[in-house]
Every structure is written in C-alpha cells, then in structure tokens.
C-alpha positions as CSV (number, residue, x, y, z in Angstrom):
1,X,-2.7,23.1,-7.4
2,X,0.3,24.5,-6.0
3,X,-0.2,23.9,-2.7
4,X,-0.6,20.2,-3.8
5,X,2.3,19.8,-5.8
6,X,4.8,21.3,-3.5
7,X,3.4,18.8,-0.4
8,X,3.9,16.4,-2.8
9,X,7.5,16.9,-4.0
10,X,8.1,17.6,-0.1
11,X,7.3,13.7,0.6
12,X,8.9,12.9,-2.4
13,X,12.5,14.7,-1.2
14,X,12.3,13.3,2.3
15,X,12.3,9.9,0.9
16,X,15.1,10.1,-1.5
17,X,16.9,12.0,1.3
18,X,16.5,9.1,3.7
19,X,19.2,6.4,2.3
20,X,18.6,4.2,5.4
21,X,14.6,4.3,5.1
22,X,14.9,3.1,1.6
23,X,17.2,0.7,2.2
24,X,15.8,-0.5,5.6
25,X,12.0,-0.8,3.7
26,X,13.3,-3.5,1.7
27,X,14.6,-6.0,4.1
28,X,10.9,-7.6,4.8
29,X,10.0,-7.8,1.0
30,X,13.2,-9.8,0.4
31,X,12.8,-11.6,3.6
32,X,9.7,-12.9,2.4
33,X,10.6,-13.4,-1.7
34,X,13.4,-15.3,-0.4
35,X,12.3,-17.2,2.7
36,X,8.7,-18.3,1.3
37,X,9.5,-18.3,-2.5
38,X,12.3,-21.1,-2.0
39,X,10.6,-22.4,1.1
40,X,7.3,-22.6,0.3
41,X,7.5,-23.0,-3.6
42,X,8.2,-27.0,-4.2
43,X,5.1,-27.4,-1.1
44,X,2.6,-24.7,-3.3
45,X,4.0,-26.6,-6.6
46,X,3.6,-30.5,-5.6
47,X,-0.4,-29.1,-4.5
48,X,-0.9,-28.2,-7.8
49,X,-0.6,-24.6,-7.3
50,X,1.9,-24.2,-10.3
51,X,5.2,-21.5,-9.6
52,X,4.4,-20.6,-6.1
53,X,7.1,-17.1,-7.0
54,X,4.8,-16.5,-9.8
55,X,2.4,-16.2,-7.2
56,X,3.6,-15.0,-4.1
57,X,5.7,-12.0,-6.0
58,X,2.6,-9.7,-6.6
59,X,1.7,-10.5,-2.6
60,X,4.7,-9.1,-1.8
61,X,4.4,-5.5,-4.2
62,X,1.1,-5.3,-2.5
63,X,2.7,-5.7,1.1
64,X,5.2,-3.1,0.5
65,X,3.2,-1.0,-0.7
66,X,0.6,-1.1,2.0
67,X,3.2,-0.7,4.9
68,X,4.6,1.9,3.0
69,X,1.7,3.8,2.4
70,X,-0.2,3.3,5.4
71,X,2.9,4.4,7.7
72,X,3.6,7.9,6.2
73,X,0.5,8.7,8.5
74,X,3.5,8.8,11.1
75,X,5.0,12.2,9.3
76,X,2.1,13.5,10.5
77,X,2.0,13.2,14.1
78,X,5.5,14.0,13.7
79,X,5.0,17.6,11.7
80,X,2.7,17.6,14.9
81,X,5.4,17.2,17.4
82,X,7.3,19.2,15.6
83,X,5.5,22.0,14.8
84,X,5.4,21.7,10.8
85,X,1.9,21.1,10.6
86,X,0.5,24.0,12.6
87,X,2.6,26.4,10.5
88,X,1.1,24.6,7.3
89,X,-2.3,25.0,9.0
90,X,-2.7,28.1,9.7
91,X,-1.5,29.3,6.2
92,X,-4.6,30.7,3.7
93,X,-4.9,27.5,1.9
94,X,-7.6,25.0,2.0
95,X,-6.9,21.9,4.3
96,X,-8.2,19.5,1.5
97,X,-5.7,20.6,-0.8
98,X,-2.9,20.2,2.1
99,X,-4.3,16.7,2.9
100,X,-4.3,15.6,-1.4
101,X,-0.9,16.9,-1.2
102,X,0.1,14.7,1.6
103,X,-1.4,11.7,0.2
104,X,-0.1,11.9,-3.5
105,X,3.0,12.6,-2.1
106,X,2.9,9.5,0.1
107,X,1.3,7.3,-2.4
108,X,3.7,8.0,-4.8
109,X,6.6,6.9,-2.3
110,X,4.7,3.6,-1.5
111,X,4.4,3.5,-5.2
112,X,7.6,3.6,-6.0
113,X,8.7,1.0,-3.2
114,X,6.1,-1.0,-4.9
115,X,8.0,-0.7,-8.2
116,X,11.5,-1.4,-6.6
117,X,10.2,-4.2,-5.3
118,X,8.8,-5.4,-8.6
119,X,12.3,-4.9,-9.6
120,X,13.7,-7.3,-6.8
121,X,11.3,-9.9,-7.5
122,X,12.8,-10.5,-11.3
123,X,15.8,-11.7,-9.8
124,X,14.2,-14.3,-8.2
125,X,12.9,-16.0,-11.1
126,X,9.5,-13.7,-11.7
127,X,8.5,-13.5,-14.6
128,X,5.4,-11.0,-15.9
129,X,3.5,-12.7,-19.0
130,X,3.6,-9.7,-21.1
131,X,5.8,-6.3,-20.5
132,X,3.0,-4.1,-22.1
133,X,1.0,-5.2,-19.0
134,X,3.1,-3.5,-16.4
135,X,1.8,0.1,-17.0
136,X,-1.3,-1.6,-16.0
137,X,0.1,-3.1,-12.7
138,X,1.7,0.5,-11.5
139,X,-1.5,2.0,-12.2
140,X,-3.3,-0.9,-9.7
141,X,-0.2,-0.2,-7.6
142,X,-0.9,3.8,-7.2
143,X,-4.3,3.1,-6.7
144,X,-3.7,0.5,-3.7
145,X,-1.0,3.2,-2.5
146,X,-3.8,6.0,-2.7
147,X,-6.1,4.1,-0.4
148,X,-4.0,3.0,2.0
149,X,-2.3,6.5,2.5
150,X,-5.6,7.8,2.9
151,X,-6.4,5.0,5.7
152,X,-3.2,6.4,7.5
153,X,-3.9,9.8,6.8
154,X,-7.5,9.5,8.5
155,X,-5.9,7.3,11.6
156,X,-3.5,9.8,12.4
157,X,-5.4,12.3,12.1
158,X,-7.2,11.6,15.7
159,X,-3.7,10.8,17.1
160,X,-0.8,12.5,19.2
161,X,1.8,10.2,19.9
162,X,3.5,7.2,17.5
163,X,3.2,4.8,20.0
164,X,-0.3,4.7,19.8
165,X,-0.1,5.1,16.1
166,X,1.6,1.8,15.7
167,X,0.0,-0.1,18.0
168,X,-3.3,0.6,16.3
169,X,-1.7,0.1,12.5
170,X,-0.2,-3.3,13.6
171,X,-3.8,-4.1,14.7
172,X,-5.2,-3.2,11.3
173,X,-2.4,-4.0,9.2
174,X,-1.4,-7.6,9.7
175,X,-5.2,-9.2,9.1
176,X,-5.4,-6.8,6.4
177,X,-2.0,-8.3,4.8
178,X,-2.6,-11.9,6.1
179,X,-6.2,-12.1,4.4
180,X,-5.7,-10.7,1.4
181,X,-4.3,-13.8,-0.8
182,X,-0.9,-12.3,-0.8
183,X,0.4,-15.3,0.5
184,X,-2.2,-17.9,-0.3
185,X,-5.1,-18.4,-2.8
186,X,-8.5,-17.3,-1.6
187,X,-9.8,-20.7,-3.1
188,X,-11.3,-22.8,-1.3
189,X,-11.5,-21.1,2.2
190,X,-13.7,-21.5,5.1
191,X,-16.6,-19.1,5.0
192,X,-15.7,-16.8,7.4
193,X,-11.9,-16.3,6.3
194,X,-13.7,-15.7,2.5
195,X,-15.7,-13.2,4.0
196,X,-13.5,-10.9,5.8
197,X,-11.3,-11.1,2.6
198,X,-13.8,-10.3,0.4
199,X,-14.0,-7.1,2.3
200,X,-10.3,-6.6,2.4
201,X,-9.5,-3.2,0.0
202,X,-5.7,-4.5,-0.2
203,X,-7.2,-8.5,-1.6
204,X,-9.1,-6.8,-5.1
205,X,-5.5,-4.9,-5.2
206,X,-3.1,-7.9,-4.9
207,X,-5.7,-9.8,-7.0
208,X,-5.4,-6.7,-9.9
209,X,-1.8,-6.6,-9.5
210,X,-1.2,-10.4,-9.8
211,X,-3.9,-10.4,-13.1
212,X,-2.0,-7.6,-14.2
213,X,1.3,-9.6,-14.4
214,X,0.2,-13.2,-14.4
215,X,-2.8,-12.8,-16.0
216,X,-4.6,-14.7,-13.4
217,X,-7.6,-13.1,-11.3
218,X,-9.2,-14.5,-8.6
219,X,-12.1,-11.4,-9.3
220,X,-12.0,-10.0,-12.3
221,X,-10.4,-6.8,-13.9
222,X,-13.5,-4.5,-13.6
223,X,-14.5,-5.9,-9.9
224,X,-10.8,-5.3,-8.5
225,X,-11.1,-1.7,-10.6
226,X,-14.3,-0.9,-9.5
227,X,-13.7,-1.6,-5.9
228,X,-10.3,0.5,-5.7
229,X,-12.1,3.2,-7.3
230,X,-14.9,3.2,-4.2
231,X,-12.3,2.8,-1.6
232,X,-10.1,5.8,-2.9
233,X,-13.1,8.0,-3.3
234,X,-14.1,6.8,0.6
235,X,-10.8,7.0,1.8
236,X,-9.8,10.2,0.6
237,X,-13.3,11.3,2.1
238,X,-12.8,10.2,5.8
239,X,-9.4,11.6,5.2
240,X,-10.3,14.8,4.4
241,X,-13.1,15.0,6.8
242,X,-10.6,13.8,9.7
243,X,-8.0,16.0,8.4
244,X,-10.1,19.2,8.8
245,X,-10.6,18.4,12.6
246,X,-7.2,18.5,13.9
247,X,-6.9,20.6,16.6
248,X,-2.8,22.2,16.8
C-alpha cells in the first residue's frame, strides 16, 4: 500500500505544482458553460427542455473530467522518455500496485478538476436540488475519473511518442464526449446515435452525475452505478494487463 500511496501523492504534487496546467484546464469548461449556456439556453428552453445550464453544467463536469483523466496517460510516455518509469520498473514491487498508484493518483486530479469545475458552474446560475446530494455526485465523479484514467493508462501503455498518443485520444475522445448527452438529451435519437451512446461508459456517468444534482436520470441510479462499476473493474484489468507488458 505504500508503493500506491506515494505514486499517488506523486500525481497529486505534480498537479498542484503546475499553476499553468490548472489554470490552462479550465479555459474549455468555461468556454463551453459560457458560450452554450447563454447561447444555447433560451433555444433548449423555448423546446421545452426547461434551464438548458441546469442541464448542460453536469455535461461539462463530466468533460473535464474525462480529458483530464484520460490525458494523464501522457506522464507516462513521458516517465518513458524520461527515464522515470524504467527506474520505477525495475524496483522489487509489483507492477499492479505501480499501475493502481498511477491511476488513483490521476483520477483523483481529474477528480478534483471535476469538482472545480462544479465550483465554476454555480456562478453561472447552477443550481444542485439538494446539497446533501453532492457527496453523491463526487463519488459518480471519481468513478468516471477511475475509468477513464484506466482507458489512458492501457492506451499508453503500447505507445512511445505523444504524438501518436494524441492523435489516437482525439479519435476516441470527442465521439466519446459528443455522444454522451453532455450536451444534448439522449431522447428521442435516431437508432444508431442511441446505440453507440448506450455503450458510451462517460453517457451512464454524465447521466449519474446530472441525477445526482438535478435529480433527473435519463437511466436510472442503479443502471448508471452498475455500469461504472463494470467498466472500472474492466478498465483497471486491461490496464493492468497492458501495464505489465511494457518493454523499457
């Protein structure tokens, strides 16, 4: 346990360390409370959609914390590059522990940009419909964190460079965002667009974060619980499977 907690408070320092990475992570949250809140709102409202912030604002905690989490798969072609990793490798320590370490840590940073964002959205008129509900949310929050850090985790865990990193993130990222009802209601859509969001891991987290603090689920409670809890256990899997094979 060890092992796992110092990885852990390792992620946790390079993030506070990094003034301009917490800063710079916020810009396209905002961007988007802002931009589509105002813009989009009396549009989602005059289609009967009701407060389109009320709705959009749990999109956006989910969309931080995916990028978040899914992009701290990047410190580890970097320890790569840089040598950190082999010298962590090589110690007498299980690689599973090393890899649990890793994630926590990074799902706790996505968490926490999660939460700051949460923060930010209050200002713009959101407004959670009960306060003993938000333990609730962070605890959907963590979980989305854990799965996506694991997805990064496994990706760069076959790659070398950041480039290629990227490239193959953006790919998986933005359909995983765009379909998850983070921006719009899952109502009502053709069948093939219901379908691939239906298998979207980040749509029963956006859903069990927006139920959480609206009180309005698209799923349910135990169907948005139940499916995190199979994609963490799945993640972290591949992850640590993945993780074992890297060749330094």
């Amino acid at each position: 346990m060890n092992v796992i907690y110092i990885l852990w408070l390792r992620q946790l320092k390079r993030y506070f360390r990094s003034k301009a990475r917490m800063i710079g992570s916020l810009g396209q949250p905002i961007l988007f409370l802002f931009a589509l809140g105002f813009g989009f709102g009396p549009i989602f409202q005059k289609a009967g959609g009701g407060n389109y912030i009320q709705f959009l604002a749990p999109g956006i905690i989910g969309m931080s914390i995916l990028f978040t989490a899914v992009f701290s798969g990047i410190e580890i072609i970097w320890d790569k590059q840089f040598g950190f990793l082999k010298e962590t490798l090589v110690a007498p320590v299980s690689r599973i522990k090393i890899m649990f370490g890793r994630t926590l840590g990074g799902a706790t940073v996505a968490t926490l940009q999660g939460a700051i964002v949460f923060l930010l959205s209050l200002l713009v008129g959101f407004q959670p419909v009960s306060l003993s509900l938000i333990p609730i949310a962070l605890l959907f929050m963590f979980m989305i964190a854990l799965v996506f850090t694991a997805l990064g985790t496994a990706i760069a865990s076959l790659l070398d460079d950041m480039q290629g990193f990227q490239l193959i993130m953006n790919f998986l990222v933005m359909p995983l965002f765009f379909l998850s009802g983070a921006l719009f209601p899952l109502n009502g859509l053709p069948a093939f667009i219901d379908g691939i969001a239906s298998v979207d891991p980040l749509s029963y987290g956006v859903d069990a974060v927006r139920g959480a603090l609206t009180g309005v689920y698209h799923f349910s409670f135990s169907i948005d619980f139940a499916v995190l809890v199979g994609m963490i256990i799945l993640f972290l899997g591949i992850g640590s499977y993945l993780f074992k094979k890297i060749q330094i």
